[in-house]
C-alpha positions as CSV (number, residue, x, y, z in Angstrom):
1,X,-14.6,8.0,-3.4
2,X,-12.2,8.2,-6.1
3,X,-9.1,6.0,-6.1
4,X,-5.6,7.2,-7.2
5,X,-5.2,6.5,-11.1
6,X,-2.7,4.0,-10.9
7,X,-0.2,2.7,-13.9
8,X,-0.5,-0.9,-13.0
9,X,-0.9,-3.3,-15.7
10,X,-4.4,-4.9,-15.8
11,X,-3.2,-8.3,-15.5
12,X,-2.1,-7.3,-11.6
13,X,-6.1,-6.6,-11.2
14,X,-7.4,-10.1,-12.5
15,X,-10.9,-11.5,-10.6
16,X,-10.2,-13.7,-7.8
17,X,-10.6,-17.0,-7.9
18,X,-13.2,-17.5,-5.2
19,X,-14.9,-15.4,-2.9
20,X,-14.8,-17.6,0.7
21,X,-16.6,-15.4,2.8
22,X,-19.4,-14.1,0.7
23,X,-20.2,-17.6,-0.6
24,X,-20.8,-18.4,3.1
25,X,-23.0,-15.2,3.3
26,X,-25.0,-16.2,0.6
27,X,-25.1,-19.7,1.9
28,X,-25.9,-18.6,5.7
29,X,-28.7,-16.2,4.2
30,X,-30.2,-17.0,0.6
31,X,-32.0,-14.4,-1.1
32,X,-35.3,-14.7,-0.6
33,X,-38.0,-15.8,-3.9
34,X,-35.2,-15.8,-6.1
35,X,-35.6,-16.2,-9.6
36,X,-34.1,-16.4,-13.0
37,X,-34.0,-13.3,-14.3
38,X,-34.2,-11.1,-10.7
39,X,-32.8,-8.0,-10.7
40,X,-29.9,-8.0,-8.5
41,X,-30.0,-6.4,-5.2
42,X,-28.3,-3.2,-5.2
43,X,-26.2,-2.1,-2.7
44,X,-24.5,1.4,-2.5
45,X,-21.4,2.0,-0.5
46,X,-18.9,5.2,0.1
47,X,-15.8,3.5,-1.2
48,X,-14.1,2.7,-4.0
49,X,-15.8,1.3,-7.0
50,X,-15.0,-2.8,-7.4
51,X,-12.9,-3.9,-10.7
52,X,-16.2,-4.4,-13.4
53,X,-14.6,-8.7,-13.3
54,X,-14.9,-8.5,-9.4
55,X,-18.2,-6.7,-10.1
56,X,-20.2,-8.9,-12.6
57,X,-19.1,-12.1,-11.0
58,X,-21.2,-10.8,-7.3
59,X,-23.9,-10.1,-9.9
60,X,-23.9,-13.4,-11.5
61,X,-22.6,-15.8,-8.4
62,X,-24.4,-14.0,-5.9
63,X,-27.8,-11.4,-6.9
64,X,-26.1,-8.4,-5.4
65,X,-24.9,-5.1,-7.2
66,X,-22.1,-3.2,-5.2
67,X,-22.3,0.2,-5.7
68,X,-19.7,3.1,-5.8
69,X,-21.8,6.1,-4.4
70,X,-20.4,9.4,-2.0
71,X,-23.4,9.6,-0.4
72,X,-24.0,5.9,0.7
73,X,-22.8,4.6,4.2
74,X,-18.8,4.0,4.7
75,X,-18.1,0.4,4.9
76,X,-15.1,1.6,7.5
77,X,-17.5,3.1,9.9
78,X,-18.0,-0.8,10.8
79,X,-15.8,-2.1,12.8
80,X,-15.5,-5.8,11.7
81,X,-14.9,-4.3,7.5
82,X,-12.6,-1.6,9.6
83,X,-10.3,-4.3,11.0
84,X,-10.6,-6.4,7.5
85,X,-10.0,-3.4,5.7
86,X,-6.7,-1.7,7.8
87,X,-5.2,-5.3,7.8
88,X,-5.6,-5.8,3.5
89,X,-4.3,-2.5,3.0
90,X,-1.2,-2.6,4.7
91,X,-0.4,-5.9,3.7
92,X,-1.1,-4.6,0.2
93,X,1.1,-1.7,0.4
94,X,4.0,-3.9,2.0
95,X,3.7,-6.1,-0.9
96,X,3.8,-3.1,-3.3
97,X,7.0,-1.6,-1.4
98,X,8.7,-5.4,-2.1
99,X,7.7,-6.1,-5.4
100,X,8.5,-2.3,-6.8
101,X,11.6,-1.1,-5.2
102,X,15.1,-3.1,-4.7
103,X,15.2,-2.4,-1.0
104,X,15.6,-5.0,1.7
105,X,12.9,-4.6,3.7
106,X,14.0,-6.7,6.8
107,X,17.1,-4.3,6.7
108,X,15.5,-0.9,6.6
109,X,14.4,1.5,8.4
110,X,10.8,3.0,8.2
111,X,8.8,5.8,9.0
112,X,5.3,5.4,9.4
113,X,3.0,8.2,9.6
114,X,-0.7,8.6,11.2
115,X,-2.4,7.4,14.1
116,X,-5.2,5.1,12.8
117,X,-5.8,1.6,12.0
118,X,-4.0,1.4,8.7
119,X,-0.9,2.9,10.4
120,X,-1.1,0.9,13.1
121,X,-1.7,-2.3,10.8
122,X,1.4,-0.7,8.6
123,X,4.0,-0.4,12.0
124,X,3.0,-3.9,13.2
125,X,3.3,-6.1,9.7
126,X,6.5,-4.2,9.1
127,X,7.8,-5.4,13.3
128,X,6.8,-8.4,12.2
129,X,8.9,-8.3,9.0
130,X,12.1,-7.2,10.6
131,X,11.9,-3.5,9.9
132,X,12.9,-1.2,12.3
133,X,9.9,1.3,12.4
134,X,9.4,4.5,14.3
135,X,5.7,5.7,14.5
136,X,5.3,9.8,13.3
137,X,2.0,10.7,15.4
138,X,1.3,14.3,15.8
139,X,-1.3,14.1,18.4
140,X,0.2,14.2,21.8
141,X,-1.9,11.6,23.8
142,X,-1.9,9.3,20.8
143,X,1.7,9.7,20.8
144,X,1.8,8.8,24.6
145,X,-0.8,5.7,24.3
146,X,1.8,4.1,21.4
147,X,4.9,5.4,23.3
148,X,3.4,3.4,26.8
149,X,3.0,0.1,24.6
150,X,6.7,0.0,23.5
151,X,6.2,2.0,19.7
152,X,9.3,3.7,19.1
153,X,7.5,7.5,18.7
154,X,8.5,10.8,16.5
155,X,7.1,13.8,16.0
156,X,7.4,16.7,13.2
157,X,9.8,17.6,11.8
158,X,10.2,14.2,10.6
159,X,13.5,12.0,11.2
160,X,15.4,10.6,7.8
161,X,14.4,7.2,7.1
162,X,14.8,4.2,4.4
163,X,11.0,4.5,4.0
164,X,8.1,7.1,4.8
165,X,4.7,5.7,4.7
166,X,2.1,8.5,5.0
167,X,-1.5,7.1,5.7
168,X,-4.1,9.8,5.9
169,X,-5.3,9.3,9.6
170,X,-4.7,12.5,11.9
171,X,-2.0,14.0,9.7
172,X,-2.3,16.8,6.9
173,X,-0.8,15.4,3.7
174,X,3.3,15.3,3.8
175,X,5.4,17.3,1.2
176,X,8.2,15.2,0.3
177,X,10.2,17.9,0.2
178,X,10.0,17.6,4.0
179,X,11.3,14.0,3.9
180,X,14.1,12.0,2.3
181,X,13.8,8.8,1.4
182,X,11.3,6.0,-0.7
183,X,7.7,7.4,0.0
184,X,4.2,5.8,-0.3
185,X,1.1,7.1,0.6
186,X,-1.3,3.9,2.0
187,X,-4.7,6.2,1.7
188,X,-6.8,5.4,-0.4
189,X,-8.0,9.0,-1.5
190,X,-4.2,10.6,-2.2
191,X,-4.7,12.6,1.6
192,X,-1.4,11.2,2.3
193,X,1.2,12.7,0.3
194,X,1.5,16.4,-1.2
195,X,1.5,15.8,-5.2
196,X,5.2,15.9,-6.7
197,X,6.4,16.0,-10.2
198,X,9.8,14.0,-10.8
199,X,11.7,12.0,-12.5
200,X,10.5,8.0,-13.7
201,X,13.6,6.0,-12.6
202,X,11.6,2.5,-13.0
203,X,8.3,1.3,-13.4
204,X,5.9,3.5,-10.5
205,X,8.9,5.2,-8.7
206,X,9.3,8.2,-9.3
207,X,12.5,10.6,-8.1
208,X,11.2,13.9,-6.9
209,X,14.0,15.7,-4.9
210,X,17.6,14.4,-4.0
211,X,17.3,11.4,-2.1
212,X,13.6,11.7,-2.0
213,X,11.3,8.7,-4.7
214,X,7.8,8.3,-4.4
215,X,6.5,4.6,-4.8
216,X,3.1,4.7,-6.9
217,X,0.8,2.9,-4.2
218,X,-1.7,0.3,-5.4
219,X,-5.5,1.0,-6.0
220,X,-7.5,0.0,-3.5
221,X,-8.5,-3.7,-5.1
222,X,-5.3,-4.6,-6.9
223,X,-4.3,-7.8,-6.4
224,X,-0.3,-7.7,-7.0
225,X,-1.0,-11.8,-7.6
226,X,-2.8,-12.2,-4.0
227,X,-6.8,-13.2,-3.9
228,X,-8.2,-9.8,-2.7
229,X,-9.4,-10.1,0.4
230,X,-11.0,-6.8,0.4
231,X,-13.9,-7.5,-2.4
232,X,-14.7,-10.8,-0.7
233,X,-15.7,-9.0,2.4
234,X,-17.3,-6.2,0.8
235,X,-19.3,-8.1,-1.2
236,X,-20.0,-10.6,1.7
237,X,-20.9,-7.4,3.4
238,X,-23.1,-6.3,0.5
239,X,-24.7,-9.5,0.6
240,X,-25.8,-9.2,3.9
241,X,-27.2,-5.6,4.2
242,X,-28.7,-6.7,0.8
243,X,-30.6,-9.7,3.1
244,X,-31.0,-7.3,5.8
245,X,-33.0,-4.7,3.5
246,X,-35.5,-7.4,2.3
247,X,-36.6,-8.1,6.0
248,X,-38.9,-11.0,6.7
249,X,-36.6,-14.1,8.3
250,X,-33.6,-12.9,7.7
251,X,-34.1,-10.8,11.8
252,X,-30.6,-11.8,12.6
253,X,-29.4,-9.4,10.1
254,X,-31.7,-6.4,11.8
255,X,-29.4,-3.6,11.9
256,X,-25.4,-2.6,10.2
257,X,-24.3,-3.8,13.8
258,X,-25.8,-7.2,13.5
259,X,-24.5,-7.1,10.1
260,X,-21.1,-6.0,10.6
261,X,-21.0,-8.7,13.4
262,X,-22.2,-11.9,11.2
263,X,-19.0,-10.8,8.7
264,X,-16.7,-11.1,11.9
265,X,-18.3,-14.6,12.3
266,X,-17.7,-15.3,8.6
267,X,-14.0,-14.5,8.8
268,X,-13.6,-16.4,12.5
269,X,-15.0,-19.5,11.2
């Protein structure tokens, strides 16, 4: 999968400075006959690529070679990297809305699009924030199963809004010619938001109708001068498929469940 190309200034993508959970991986389950020199273990996932920094430091620190590759296995189709995944993302895209526009975000209104874990991640963080946020789900019993647990529900076509968060998850990509307000599209694969030419008004916003900016979303790993949760636990995870692969003692890692399952035990302890 191919990220967005995104304007951000290198220095906003900078390694972080520790990796917690896959330095307890690695610590849990060493590679096995290790020695100077070893190839690392490669391991291939359907997701976006890791920053080359992020990258050679899990080669050097920890024997393992994450892999960028559309035919590999989708880290999200485990639930535990799932979970780690929806969470980093919207807090990522909250941060971006902060740091790149002058709104208030406490004081506005928002608009949040989709019916799957990053929306849902998305509706809650903003609550939490002091947004006032109505959930745009399209599917009917969706709708309902947010509407019974006290979500604040919309349908098509879409009320106006401060902001308009399109995610990806049940919805066709929105035209923002449909919408009014600041727009940002939380998918990581640009299925979010129709493309729009406009206007640069200030660094990644963009004015494409009246009334109506797009905020450029962060890639997928950007750090906006946070330690990136998401490439610890996908190179934790790495690790241990990597350990599960090579079979022998390491039986507690027998399966992607099993493995999926230790990383939920990494983050809980």
């Amino acid at each position: 999968m191919t990220p967005a190309p995104s304007r951000t200034p290198s220095t906003d993508a900078v390694t972080p400075p520790g990796f917690r959970w896959a330095a307890a991986a690695a610590s849990a389950f060493p590679a096995p006959f290790a020695e100077p020199g070893d190839a690392p273990a490669a391991v291939s996932w359907r997701f976006a690529a890791l920053p080359e920094q992020v990258a050679d430091a899990a080669r050097a620190a920890f024997g393992v070679d994450v892999v960028s590759d559309a035919a590999a296995p989708d880290p999200r189709d485990l639930p535990a990297f799932a979970a780690i995944f929806a969470h980093a993302r919207a807090e990522q895209i909250v941060r971006a809305l902060a740091r790149r526009t002058n709104l208030v975000l406490p004081a506005a209104s928002a608009l949040v699009i989709g019916d799957g874990p990053v929306a849902d991640r998305l509706a809650a963080t903003l609550t939490v924030g002091g947004t006032r946020v109505f959930r745009g789900i399209a599917d009917p019993v969706v709708r309902l199963r947010a509407h019974l647990a006290g979500s604040r529900t919309v349908d098509e076509p879409w009320p106006v809004a401060d902001l308009v968060l399109t995610t990806g998850e049940g919805h066709a990509p929105v035209d923002p010619a449909s919408v009014t307000g600041v727009l940002i599209d939380a998918s990581v694969d640009a299925s979010g938001l129709v493309p729009s030419a406009g206007d640069t008004v200030r660094p990644f916003v963009t004015r494409v109708g009246d009334g109506t900016w797009v905020v450029e979303a962060p890639e997928v790993f950007e750090t906006l001068g946070q330690p990136s949760l998401l490439a610890d636990a996908l190179i934790a995870l790495s690790i241990l498929t990597a350990r599960a692969e090579s079979g022998g003692r390491f039986d507690k890692l027998s399966d992607p469940v099993a493995v999926d399952t230790h990383l939920a035990r990494l983050v809980l302890a």
